[in-house]
Every structure is written in structure tokens, then in C-alpha cells.
MARBADREN-292252 format. One record per residue (C-alpha): x, y, z; residue in three letters. Coordinates in pm, whole numbers. Example, Ala and Ser with C-alpha at 12.3 -4.5 7.8 and 13.67 -1.06 7.14 Angstrom:
% residues 2
u 1230, v -450, w 780, residuo ala
u 1367, v -106, w 714, residuo ser
//
This chain:
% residues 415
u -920, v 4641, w -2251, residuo unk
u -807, v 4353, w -2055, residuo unk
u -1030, v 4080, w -2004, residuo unk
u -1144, v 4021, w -1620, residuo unk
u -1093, v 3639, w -1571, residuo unk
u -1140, v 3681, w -1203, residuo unk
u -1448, v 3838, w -1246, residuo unk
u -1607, v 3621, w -1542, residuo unk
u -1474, v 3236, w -1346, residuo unk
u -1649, v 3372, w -1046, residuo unk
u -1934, v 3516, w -1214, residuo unk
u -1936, v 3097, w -1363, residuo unk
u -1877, v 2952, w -1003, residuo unk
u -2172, v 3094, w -873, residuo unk
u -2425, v 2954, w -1133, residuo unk
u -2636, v 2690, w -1139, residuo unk
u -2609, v 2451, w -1433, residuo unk
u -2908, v 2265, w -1441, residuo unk
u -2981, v 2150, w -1793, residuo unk
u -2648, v 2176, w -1895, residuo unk
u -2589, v 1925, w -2207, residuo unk
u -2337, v 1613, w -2148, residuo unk
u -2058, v 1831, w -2413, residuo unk
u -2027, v 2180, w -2257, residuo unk
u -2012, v 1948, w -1907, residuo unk
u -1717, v 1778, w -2026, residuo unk
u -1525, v 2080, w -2141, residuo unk
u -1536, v 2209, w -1805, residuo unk
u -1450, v 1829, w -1660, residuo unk
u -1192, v 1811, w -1853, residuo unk
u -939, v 2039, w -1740, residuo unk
u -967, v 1953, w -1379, residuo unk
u -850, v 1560, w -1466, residuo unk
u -504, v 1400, w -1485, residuo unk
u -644, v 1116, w -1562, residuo unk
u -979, v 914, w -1629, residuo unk
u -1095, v 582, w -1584, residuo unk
u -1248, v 588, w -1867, residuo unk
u -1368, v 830, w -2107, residuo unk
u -1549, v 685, w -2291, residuo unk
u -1748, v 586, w -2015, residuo unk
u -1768, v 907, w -1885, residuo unk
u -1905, v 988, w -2204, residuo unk
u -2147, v 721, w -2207, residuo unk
u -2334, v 763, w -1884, residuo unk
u -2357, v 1164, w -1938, residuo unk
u -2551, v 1085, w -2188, residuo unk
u -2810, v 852, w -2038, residuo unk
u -2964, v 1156, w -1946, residuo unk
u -3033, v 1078, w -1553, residuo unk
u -2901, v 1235, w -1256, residuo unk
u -2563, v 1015, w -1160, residuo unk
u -2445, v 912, w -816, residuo unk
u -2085, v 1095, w -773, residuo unk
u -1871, v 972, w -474, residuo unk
u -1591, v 1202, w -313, residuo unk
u -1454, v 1091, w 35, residuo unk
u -1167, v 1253, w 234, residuo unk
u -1007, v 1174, w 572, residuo unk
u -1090, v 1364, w 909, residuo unk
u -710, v 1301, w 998, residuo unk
u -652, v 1693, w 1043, residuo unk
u -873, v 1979, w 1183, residuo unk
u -758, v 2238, w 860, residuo unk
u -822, v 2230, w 505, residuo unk
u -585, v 2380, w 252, residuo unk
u -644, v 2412, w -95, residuo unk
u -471, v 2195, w -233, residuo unk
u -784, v 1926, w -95, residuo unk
u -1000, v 2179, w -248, residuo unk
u -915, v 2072, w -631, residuo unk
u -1130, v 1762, w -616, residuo unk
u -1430, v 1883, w -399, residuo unk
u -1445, v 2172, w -673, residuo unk
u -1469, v 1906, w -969, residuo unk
u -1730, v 1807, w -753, residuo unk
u -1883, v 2116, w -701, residuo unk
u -1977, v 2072, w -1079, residuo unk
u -2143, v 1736, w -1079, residuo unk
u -2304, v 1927, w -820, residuo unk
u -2412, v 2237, w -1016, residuo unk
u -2531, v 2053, w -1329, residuo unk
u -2778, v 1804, w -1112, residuo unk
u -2608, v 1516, w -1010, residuo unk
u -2611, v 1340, w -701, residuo unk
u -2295, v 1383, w -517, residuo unk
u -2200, v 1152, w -186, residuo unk
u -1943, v 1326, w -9, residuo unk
u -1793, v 1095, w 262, residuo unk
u -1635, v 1196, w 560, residuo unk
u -1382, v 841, w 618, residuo unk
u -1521, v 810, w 1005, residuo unk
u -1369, v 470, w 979, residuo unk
u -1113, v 494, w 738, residuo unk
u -946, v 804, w 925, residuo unk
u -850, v 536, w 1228, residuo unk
u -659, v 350, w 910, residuo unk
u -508, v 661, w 690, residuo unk
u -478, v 609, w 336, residuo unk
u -106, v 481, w 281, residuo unk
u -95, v 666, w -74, residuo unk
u 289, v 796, w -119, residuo unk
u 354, v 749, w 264, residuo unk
u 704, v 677, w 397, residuo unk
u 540, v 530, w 749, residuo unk
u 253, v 417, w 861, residuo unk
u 3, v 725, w 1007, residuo unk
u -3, v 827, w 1382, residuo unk
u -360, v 615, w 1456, residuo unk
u -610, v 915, w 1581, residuo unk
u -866, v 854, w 1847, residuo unk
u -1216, v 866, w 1797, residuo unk
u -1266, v 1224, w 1943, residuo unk
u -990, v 1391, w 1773, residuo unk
u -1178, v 1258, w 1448, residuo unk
u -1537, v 1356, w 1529, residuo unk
u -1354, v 1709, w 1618, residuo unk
u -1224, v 1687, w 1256, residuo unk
u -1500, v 1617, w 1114, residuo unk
u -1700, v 1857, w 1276, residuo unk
u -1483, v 2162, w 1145, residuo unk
u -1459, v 2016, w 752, residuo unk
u -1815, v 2086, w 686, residuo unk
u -1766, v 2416, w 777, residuo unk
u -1423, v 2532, w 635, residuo unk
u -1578, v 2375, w 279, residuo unk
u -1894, v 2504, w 286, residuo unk
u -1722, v 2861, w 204, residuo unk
u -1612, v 2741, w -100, residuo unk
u -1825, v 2492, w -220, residuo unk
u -2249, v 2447, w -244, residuo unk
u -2253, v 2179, w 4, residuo unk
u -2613, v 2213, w -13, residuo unk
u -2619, v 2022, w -329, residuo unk
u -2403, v 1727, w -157, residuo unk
u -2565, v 1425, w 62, residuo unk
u -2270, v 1381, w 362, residuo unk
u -2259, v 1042, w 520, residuo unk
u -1983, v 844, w 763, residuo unk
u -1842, v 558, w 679, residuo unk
u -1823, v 449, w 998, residuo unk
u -2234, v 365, w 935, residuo unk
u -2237, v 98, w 737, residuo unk
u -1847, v -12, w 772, residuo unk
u -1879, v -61, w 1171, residuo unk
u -2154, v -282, w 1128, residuo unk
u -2034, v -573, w 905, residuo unk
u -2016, v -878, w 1065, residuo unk
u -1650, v -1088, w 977, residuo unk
u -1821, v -1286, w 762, residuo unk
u -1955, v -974, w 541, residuo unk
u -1618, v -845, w 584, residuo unk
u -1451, v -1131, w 487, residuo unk
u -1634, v -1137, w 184, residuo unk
u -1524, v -849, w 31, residuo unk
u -1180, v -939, w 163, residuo unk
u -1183, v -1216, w -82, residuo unk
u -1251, v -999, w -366, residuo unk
u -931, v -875, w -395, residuo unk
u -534, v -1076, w -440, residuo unk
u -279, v -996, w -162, residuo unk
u -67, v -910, w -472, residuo unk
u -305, v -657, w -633, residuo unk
u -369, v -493, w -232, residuo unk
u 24, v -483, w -195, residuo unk
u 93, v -381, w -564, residuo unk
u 222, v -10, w -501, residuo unk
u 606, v 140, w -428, residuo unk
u 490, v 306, w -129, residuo unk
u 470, v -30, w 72, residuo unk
u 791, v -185, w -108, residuo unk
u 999, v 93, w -14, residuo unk
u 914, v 77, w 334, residuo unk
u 956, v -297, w 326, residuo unk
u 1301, v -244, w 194, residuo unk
u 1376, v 34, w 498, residuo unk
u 1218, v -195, w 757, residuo unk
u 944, v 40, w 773, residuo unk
u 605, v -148, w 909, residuo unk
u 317, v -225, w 661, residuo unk
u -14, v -296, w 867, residuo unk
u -283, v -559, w 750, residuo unk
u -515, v -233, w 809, residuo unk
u -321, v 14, w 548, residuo unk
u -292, v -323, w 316, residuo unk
u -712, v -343, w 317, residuo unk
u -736, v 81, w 287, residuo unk
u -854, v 46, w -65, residuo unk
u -1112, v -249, w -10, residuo unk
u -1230, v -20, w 290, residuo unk
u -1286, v 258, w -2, residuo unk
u -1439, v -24, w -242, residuo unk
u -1695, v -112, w 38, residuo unk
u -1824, v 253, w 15, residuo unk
u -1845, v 274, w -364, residuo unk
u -1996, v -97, w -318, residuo unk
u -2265, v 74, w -108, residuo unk
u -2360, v 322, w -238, residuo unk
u -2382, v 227, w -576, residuo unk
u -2143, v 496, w -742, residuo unk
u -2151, v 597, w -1081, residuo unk
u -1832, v 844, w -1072, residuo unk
u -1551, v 894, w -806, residuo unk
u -1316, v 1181, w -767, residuo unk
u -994, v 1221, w -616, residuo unk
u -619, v 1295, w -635, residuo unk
u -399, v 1069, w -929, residuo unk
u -220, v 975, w -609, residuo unk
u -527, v 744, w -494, residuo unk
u -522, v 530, w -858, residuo unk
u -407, v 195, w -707, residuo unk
u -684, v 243, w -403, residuo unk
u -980, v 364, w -687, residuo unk
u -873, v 9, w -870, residuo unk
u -885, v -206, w -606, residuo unk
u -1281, v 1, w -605, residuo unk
u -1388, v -124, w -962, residuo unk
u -1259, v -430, w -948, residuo unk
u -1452, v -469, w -611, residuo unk
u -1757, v -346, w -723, residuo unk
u -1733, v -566, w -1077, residuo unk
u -1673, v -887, w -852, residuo unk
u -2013, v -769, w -683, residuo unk
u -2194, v -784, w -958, residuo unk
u -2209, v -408, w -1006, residuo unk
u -2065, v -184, w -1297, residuo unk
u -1767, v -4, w -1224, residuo unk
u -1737, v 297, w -1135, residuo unk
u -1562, v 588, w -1349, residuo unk
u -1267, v 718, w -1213, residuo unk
u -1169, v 1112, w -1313, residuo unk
u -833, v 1197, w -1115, residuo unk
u -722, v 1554, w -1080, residuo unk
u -364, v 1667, w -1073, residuo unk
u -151, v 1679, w -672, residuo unk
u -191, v 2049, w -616, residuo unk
u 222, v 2215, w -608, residuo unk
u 270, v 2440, w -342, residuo unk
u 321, v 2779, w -376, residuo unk
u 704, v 2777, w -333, residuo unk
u 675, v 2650, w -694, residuo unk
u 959, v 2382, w -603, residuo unk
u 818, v 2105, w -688, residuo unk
u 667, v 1931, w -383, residuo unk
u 334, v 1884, w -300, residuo unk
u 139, v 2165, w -126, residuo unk
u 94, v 2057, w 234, residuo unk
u 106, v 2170, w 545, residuo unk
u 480, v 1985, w 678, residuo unk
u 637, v 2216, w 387, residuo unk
u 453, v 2512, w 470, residuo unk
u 372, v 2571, w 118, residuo unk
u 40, v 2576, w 162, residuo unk
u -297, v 2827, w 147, residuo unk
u -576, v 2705, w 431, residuo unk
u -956, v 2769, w 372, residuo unk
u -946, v 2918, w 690, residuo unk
u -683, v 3180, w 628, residuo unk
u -768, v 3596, w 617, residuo unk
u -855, v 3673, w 222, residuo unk
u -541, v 3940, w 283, residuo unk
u -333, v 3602, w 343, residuo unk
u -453, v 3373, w 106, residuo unk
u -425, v 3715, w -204, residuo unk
u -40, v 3753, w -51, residuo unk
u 49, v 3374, w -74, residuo unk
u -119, v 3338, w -441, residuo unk
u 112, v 3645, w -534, residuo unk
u 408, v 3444, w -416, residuo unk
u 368, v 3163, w -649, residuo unk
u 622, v 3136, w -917, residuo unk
u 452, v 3210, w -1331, residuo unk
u 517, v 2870, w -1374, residuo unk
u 189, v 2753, w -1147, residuo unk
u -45, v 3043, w -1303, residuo unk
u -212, v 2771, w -1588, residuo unk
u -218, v 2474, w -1310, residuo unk
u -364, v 2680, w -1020, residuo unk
u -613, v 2856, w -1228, residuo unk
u -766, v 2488, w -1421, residuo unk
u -753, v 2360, w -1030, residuo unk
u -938, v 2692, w -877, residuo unk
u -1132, v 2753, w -1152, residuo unk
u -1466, v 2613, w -1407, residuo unk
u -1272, v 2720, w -1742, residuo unk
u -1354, v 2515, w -2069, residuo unk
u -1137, v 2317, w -2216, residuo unk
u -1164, v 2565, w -2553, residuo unk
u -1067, v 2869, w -2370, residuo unk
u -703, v 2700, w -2184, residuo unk
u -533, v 2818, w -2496, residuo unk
u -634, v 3204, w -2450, residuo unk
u -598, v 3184, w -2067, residuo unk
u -210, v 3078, w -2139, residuo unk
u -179, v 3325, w -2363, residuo unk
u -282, v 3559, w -2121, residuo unk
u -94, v 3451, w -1843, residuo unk
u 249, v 3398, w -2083, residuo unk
u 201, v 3801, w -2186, residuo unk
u 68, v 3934, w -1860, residuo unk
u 173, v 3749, w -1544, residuo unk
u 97, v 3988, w -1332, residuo unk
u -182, v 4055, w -1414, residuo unk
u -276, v 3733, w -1461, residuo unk
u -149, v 3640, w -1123, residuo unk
u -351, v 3946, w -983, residuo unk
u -645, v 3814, w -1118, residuo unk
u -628, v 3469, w -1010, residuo unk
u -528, v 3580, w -614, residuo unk
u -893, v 3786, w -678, residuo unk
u -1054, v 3503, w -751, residuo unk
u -922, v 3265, w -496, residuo unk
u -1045, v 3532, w -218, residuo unk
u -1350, v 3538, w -404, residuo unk
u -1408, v 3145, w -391, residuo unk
u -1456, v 3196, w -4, residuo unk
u -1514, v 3554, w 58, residuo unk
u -1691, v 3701, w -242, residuo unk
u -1611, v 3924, w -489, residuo unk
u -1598, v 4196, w -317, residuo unk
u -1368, v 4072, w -57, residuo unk
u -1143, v 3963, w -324, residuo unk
u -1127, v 4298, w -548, residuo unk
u -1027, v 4482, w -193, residuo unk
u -778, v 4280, w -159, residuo unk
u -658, v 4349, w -489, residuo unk
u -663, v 4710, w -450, residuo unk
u -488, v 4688, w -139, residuo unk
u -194, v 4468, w -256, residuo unk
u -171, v 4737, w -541, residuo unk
u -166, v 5034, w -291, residuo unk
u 77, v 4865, w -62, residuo unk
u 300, v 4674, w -248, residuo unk
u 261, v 4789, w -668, residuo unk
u 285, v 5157, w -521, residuo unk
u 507, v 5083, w -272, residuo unk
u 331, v 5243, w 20, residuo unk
u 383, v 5071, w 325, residuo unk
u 171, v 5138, w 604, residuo unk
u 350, v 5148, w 902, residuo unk
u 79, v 5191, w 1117, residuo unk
u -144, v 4857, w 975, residuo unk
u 278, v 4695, w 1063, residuo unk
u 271, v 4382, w 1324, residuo unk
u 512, v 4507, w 1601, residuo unk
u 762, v 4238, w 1643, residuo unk
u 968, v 4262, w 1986, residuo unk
u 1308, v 4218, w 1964, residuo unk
u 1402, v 4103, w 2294, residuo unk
u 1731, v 3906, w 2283, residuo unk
u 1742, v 3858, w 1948, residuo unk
u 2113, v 3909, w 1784, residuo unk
u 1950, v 3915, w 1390, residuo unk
u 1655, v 4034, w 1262, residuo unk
u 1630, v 3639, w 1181, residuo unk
u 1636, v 3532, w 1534, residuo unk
u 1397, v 3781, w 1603, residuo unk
u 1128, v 3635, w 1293, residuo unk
u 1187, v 3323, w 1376, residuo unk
u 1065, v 3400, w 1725, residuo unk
u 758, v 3551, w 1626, residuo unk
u 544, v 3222, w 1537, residuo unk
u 441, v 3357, w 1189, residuo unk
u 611, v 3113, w 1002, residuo unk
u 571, v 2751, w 954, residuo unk
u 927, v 2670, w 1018, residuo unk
u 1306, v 2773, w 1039, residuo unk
u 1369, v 2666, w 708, residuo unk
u 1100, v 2854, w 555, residuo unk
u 1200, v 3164, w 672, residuo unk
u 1548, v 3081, w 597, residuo unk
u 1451, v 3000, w 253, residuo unk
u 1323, v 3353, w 220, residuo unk
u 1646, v 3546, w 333, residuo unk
u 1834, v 3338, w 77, residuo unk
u 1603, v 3455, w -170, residuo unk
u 1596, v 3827, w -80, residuo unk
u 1294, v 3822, w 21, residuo unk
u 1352, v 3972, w 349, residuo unk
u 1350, v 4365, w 286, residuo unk
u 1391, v 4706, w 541, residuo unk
u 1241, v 4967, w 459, residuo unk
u 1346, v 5320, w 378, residuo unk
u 1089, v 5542, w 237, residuo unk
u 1013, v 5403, w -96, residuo unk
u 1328, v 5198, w -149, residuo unk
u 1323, v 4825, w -7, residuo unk
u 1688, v 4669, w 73, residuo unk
u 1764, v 4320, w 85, residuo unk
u 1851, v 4184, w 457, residuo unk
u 2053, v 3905, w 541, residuo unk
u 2051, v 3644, w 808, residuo unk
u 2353, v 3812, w 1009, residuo unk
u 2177, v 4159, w 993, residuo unk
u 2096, v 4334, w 1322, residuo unk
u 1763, v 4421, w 1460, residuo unk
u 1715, v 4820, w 1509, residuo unk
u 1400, v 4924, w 1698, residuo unk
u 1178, v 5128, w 1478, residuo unk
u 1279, v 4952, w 1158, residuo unk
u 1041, v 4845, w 930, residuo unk
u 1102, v 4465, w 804, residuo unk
u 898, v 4349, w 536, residuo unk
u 913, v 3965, w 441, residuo unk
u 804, v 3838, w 72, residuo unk
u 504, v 4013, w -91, residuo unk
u 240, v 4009, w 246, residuo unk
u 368, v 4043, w 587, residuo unk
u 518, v 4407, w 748, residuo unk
u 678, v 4430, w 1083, residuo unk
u 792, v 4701, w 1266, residuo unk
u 1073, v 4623, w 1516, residuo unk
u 1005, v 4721, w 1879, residuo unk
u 1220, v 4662, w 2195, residuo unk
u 959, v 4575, w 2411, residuo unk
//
């Protein structure tokens, strides 16, 4: 009988860990991190037996959430579970900045209302996923807006202009002529201020933000306070399984927002290769059973795949929602039974290829994209049960049905 990961991991997301010794926390820590500052700290402070202050912050600098900014917030959702405080921050300042991590310019500056409109809509698109009600949310706008220059100047002194210009992203844009601000140089004070006040224990966030969480310790250790521990989890990979980023100028990306029938279709596109990364990111598994998971996933990967699209529906939608969705890819896709009548009707218009015609439709992210997937065969017609490969050149033929990698079915109509 095969074991139901989806059904057991979700089963664990939902429950509350109160009283949960320091150990069996850190096997589930554990496989979320990249890295940690330290862990022997970590260790340390678990054990003083008293409910720690955990510090998360993110950027209102876009109004969607994908999940690849969902890895951290569900480390999070741990501390969370097991009784800790946790201080999610919402950068109300630091969004007018933008973190400069692994940027090749400086960010498009965004106005005050486009980030309260952010902001407003991030509460909501995590909440599906995460217990916010076990997280305090503040702005950092409230206690950064108010420093006088002398306060600020204060902290300024804390840190080198070597060890706040210390990181390839600026020296490569030096070297192309690209601008570096005095504003992106003092990003990482800006997040040292926060952990400064509010006294963190723990921060989380993405290995790409260790030279910012740094310049935090060292800020709060020339404060007189003890640093912080650092626990950095892994830059989420897209699902084209190429080896970029997921984000949302590759369109390789899932959103929290997305229909459960979307975000099951785009988790059965990944490649095997992401099955053991995607399910320690979406999922609270010890670090004693990773070596039976990747068993499982090395002799069954679809299965395994199955089961993890199940449980990333599930994460937002329930259960429920995500077994349906299961049972519908099967019926559709596994049985190959296409229903023409559930088909988007796609109007051909002028189109001269079935490419032009896709391309048209605005249910891609891009050209390329879409390209991408004709190269790979991933465009199919179909002809009763059979499914034949389409090119770019190939003609549009009103009533033909067009169905593009594992989740989207057209039918072609003239008008």
C-alpha cells in the first residue's frame, strides 16, 4: 500500500505544536535551512524553555505572492505552531528602498499608495496558507519614520562603508556603470533597526539576504544586544526546473492566488529533479524521514509528484480541494479524457499558426514561454485518445482541440 504523504504532511500542517520539545522542533527546522547562523545557538535558546521572539519581514513591492516567498513564512509557520512569538513585518519603509540582494539595477522607487495597496492584499493571499493568527504584524514605517537624524545617524555609525558595500551585486553594477544609491547601501542597517527594535531572538529569510542579516547582528551586538540567530532557507527554483529562480519575470512561477486546478497543473510540470526540494520547502517533514521521502520519490515520481501537487492545493484550499484536483488531473490527463466541453475557446482571428493564435490569448506570461513549450512538444492536438506534437509553423483549424503542457485545453474557434 503506498504511503499518502500528501495526506499525512497536511494532516502535520494543520496541528498545533504546543509543548513540542526543543529536538523533534529542530528535525522539522532543519530541513527548511540552507544555512544557520548558528546552530549551536539555535540549540541553545530552544532550550531555555521560553517562548522566543522570531522576526520575518518581506517587501510590499508587488500586489501577488508566489510560492516561492512562501518557503520562509512556512518555517515560520512553525515557530508559530510550537509557541513562539513571531513578528512578521510588512517593510512600509523599506519597500520605498528595495532590498538590492542579487539585483542588476537599482528598483523602480514605488509610491506610498501603490505600497499600502500591497500591503493590504499580502495579509490576505498568506493567510490561506499560513496561521497568521499566531503572528503579531507591524510596519516598519512606525518606528523607522520617526527617528530623528541624530538616532539615525547612530545606527549609521554602527556599521563600515566597506562591510555595507561588501557584496558582488553592487560591484558588478559599479563595473557596468549601473547606479548604487546611499539608500540601497543602508538597506541592511534599515533591517538591523527592526531586529534592534524589537529585540529578536531568530530571523528567517532567503540565503540570498546573508550579507543584509549580518550587517543585523553586528548591529544589534554594537547595541548592546545579543545577536540574533539567523536560519536561511534555500531560493525556491521555478518550475521549469532550469535553474533560475522562481519569479514572476520568468514566468516560472505558482501564485497563492492561483485556481487549486492551476497551481496541481504547474506542480505536475516540474521536472523529478525538484520533487525532494519542493516537498522540504512546502512541507513540515523531519529531518529522519528525508531519506524515505527520496526513496519514494526516486521509485515513484509520479506518484510522488501527484502527491505533492495534492498537498500544495491543500496548503490553501484544503484537502479536499486538493484530492479533487487529483482525481481530475487523473481523469483528464492519466486517462486521457479530454473534455472538450470544460475547453477555453480560443478565437483564431488572423492568426497564421496555432502559435500566433496562443500567444494572442493572454494565458501566458510571455512569448518565450510559450515558445519554450512548442520546442519541447509540449504543444499537442487532439484526436480522440492520441495527442500529436504541434509545431510553431502549424496552422490553426477551427474546431481543433489544442492542448498545451499538462493543464490548459483550448478549442479553436473562428469567432
Amino acid at each position: 500500500m503506498t504511503l499518502r504523504y500528501d495526506e499525512l504532511l497536511f494532516k502535520r500542517h494543520c496541528e498545533s505544536w504546543l509543548g513540542i520539545s526543543p529536538d523533534e522542533l529542530l528535525e522539522f527546522i532543519e530541513p527548511k535551512c540552507q544555512e544557520m547562523l548558528t546552530r549551536n545557538e539555535l540549540v541553545s535558546r530552544l532550550k531555555e524553555g521560553r517562548p522566543l521572539r522570531v522576526k520575518f519581514g518581506i517587501d510590499p513591492t508587488g500586489s501577488q505572492v508566489h510560492m516561492g516567498h512562501l518557503v520562509p513564512m512556512l518555517l515560520l509557520n512553525q515557530f508559530g505552531k510550537a509557541g513562539h512569538r513571531v513578528d512578521f513585518i510588512v517593510g512600509g519603509f523599506t519597500a520605498r528602498i528595495g532590498d538590492p540582494s542579487w539585483r542588476d539595477s537599482a528598483r523602480v522607487p514605488l509610491t506610498l499608495e501603490e505600497i499600502d495597496a500591497n500591503m493590504r492584499s499580502y495579509r490576505g493571499q498568506v493567510e490561506k496558507f499560513v496561521d497568521v493568527s499566531r503572528f503579531t504584524f507591524h510596519n516598519n514605517a512606525d518606528w523607522i519614520d520617526p527617528l530623528t537624524p541624530r538616532e539615525l545617524f547612530e545606527y549609521l555609525q554602527c556599521v563600515s562603508l566597506s562591510e555595507a558595500t561588501q557584496r558582488d551585486d553592487f560591484r558588478n553594477r559599479m563595473k557596468q556603470s549601473q547606479g548604487v544609491s546611499l539608500a540601497e547601501v543602508c538597506y541592511g542597517i534599515l533591517m538591523g533597526v527592526d531586529s534592534v527594535h524589537l529585540k529578536s531572538d531568530i530571523e528567517l529569510g532567503g540565503v540570498d539576504q546573508l550579507l543584509n542579516f549580518q550587517q543585523c547582528r553586528s548591529l544589534m551586538r554594537q547595541r548592546g544586544q545579543k545577536e540574533e540567530v539567523v536560519l536561511m532557507t534555500p531560493i525556491l527554483e521555478g518550475t521549469a526546473g532550469d535553474g533560475r529562480k522562481m519569479s514572476k519575470s520568468f514566468g516560472n512561477y505558482i501564485a497563492l492566488s492561483e485556481e487549486p486546478k492551476d497551481k496541481f497543473g504547474k506542480v505536475m510540470s516540474i521536472p523529478d529533479s525538484l520533487l525532494m526540494q519542493y516537498y522540504k520547502a512546502f512541507a513540515d517533514v523531519r529531518s529522519s524521514e528525508l531519506d524515505s521521502l527520496k526513496a519514494f520519490c526516486a521509485q515513484s515520481p509520479f506518484e510522488a509528484k501527484k502527491q505533492l501537487a495534492s498537498l500544495v492545493v491543500a496548503l490553501g484550499d484544503g484537502l479536499e480541494a486538493g484530492l479533487k484536483e487529483r482525481e481530475e488531473f487523473e481523469r483528464f490527463f492519466s486517462k486521457k479524457v479530454i473534455d472538450t466541453e470544460a475547453s477555453v475557446p480560443l478565437k483564431i482571428g488572423g492568426a497564421g499558426s496555432v502559435f500566433e493564435a496562443l500567444a494572442a490569448s493572454g494565458e501566458f506570461a510571455s512569448k518565450s514561454e510559450l515558445r519554450r513549450l512548442f520546442e519541447q512538444k509540449g504543444v499537442k492536438r487532439i484526436e480522440g485518445a492520441d495527442e500529436l506534437a504541434l509545431s510553431l509553423a502549424d496552422t490553426p483549424i477551427v474546431g481543433q482541440i489544442v492542448k498545451v503542457g499538462k493543464r490548459k485545453v483550448f478549442k479553436l474557434v473562428s469567432e
